[in-house]
C-alpha positions in Angstrom: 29.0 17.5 5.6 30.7 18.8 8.5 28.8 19.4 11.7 29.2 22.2 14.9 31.6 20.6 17.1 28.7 20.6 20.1 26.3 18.5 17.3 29.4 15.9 16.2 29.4 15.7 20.7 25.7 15.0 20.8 26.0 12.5 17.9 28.2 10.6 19.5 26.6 10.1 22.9 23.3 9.2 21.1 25.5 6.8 18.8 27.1 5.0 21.8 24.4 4.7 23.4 22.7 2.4 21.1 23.0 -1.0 21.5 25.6 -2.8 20.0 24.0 -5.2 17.9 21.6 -2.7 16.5 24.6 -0.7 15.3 26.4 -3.6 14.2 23.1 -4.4 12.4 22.8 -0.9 10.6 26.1 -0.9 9.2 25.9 -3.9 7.4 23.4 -2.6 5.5 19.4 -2.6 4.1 19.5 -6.5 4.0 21.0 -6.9 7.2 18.8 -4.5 8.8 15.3 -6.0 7.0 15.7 -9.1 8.4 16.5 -8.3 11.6 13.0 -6.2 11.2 11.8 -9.5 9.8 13.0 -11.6 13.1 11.9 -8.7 15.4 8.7 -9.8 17.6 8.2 -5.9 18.6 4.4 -5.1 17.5 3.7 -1.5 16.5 1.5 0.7 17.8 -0.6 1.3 14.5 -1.0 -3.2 14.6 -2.7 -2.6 18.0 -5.1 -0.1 16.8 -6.2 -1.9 13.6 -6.7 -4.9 15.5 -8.9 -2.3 18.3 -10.7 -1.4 14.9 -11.5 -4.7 13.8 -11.9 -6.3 16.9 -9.5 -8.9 16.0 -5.8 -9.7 15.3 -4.9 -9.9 11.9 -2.6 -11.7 10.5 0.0 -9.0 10.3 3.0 -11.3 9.1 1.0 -12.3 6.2 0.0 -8.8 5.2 3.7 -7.5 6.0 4.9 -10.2 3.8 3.0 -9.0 1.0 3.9 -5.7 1.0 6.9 -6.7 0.1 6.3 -9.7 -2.6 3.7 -7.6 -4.5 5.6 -4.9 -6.2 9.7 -4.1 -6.4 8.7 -0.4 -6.9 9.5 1.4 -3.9 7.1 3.6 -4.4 4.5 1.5 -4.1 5.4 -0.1 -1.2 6.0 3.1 0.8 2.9 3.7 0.0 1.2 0.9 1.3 3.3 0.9 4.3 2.3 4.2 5.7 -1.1 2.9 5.6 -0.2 -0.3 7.8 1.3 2.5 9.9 -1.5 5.0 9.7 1.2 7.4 8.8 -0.4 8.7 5.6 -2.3 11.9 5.8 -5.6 11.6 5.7 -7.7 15.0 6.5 -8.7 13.9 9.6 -4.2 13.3 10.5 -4.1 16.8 8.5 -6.8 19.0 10.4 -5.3 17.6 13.7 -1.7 19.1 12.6 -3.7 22.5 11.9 -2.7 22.1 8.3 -6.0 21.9 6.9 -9.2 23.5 8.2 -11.7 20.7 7.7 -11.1 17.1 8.3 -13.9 16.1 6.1 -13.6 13.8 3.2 -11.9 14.6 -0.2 -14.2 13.1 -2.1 -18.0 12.7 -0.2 -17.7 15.8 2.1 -19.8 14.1 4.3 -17.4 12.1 6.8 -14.0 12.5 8.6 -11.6 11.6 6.0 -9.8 8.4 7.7 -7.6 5.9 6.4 -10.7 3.4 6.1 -12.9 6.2 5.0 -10.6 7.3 2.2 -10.2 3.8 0.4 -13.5 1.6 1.5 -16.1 3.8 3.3 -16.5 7.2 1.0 -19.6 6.3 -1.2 -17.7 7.5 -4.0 -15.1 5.2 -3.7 -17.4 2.5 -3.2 -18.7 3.4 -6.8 -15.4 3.6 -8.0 -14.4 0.0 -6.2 -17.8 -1.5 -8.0 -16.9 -0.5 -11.0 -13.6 -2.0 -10.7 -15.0 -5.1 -9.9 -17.3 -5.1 -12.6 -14.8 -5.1 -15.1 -12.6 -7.9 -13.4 -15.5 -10.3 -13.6 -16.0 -9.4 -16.8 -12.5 -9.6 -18.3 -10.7 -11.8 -16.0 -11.3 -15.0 -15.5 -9.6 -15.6 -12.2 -12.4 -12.9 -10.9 -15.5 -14.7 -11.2 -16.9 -13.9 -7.7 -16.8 -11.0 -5.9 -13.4 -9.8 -4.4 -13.2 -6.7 -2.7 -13.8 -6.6 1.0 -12.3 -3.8 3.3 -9.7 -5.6 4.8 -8.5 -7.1 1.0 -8.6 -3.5 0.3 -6.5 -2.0 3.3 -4.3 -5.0 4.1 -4.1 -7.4 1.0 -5.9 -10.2 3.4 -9.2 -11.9 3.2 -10.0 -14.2 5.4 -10.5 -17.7 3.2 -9.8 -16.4 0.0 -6.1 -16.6 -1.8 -5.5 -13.8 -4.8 -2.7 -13.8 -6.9 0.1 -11.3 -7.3 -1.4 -9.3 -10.0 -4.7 -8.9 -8.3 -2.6 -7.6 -5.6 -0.7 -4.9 -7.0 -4.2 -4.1 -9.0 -5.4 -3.6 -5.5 -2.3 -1.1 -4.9 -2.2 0.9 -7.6 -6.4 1.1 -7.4 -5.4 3.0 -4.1 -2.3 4.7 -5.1 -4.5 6.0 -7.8 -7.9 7.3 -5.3 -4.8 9.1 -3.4 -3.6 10.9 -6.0 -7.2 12.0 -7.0 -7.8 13.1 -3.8 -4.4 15.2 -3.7 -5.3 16.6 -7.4 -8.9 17.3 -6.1 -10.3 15.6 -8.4 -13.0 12.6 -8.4 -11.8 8.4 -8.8 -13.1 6.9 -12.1 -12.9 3.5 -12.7 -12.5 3.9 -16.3 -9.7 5.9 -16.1 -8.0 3.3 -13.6 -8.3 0.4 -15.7 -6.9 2.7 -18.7 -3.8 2.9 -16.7 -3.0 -0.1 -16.5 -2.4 -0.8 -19.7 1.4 1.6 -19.0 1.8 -0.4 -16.1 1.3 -3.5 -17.7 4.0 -2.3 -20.0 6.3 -1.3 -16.7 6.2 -4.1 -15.3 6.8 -6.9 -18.3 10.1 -4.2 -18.8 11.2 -5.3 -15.3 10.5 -8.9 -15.6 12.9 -8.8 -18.5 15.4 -7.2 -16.3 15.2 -9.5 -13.8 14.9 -12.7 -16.0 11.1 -13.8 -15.2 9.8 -13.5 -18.1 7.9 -16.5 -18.4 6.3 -16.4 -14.9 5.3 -13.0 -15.7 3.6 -13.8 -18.5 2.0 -17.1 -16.2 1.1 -14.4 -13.6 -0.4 -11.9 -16.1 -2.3 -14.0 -18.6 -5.9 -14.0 -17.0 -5.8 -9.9 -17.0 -4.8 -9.6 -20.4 -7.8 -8.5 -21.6 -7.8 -5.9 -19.1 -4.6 -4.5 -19.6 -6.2 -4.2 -23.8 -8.8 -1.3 -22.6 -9.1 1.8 -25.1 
């Protein structure tokens, strides 16, 4: 695509002026440019105010690092990033950008719909989460206590307690799924999650095959069998 001559100008004084290693670093590529992401030691601003939030640091490398190791589907993780960068929109990001008139909750009605409200605090969605757990102890069992807490919900983390891969993307798609809900206007049912991921299951023993892990996969997903059987 060509551009006006005065745009191709402004291009390239914006271009030059980047630094040299940066741009070296982009045109090498995705790879080249996630580590250097990986190496960086720049905190962003959405870090500093979850750790205001909780009143403590969190340890962000770990929950960065499994963003990445949970799922390949890019989806997913673009997802989950925009909620370490409180860049999804909530009502409450939505009202302030004058694009909705209320900036009370989807689901409850009751609160401002925030990030933490959305996927932990909304009563409804603590109905849906119980639920959820519910059926874990009961058909899985790595899940014999307890699991969900709201920093295991947001960030992946708990402090003192290790989950596996498949618990993880559960987690995922458990809030990919309250998302969608609250886009379609309609109400989170733990039922219906669990139904689903008997097509994921399905999804994602397609893409161990392409990737040749078959046999870990199967390791990985043997406890939640049972779960991905539900009518």
């Amino acid at each position: 695509k060509k551009f006006p001559k005065k745009v191709n100008v402004e291009l390239s004084v914006r271009f030059s002026c980047l630094n040299t290693k940066v741009w070296t670093i982009i045109q090498r590529g995705n790879k080249a440019v996630q580590t250097a992401l990986d190496k960086s030691e720049a905190v962003p601003a959405a870090v500093n105010k979850w750790n205001k939030i909780y009143n403590s640091p969190l340890n962000w490398k770990k929950i960065f690092t499994k963003t990445r190791k949970t799922t390949l589907d890019t989806q997913l993780r673009w997802f989950q990033l925009r909620i370490l960068h409180r860049i999804l929109p909530t009502n409450k990001y939505l009202c302030m950008c004058r694009i909705v008139e209320s900036a009370c909750c989807s689901f409850c009605k009751q609160e401002e719909e925030t990030i933490s409200h959305l996927f932990w605090h909304c009563d409804i969605v603590q109905v849906f989460w119980a639920k959820l757990k519910t059926a874990l102890n009961e058909s899985c069992e790595n899940c014999v206590e307890p699991i969900f807490t709201e920093t295991l919900v947001l960030f992946g983390v708990k402090e003192n307690v290790v989950t596996d891969r498949v618990i993880d993307l559960i987690i995922i798609l458990a809030k990919y799924y309250i998302f969608k809900c609250k886009l379609q206007g309609s109400t989170p049912i733990a039922k219906i999650f669990i139904k689903s991921l008997k097509q994921r299951y399905i999804v994602e023993k397609y893409a161990s095959l392409v990737c040749n892990r078959n046999h870990s996969f199967n390791l990985e997903w043997l406890p939640y069998l049972k779960l991905t059987q539900a009518d």
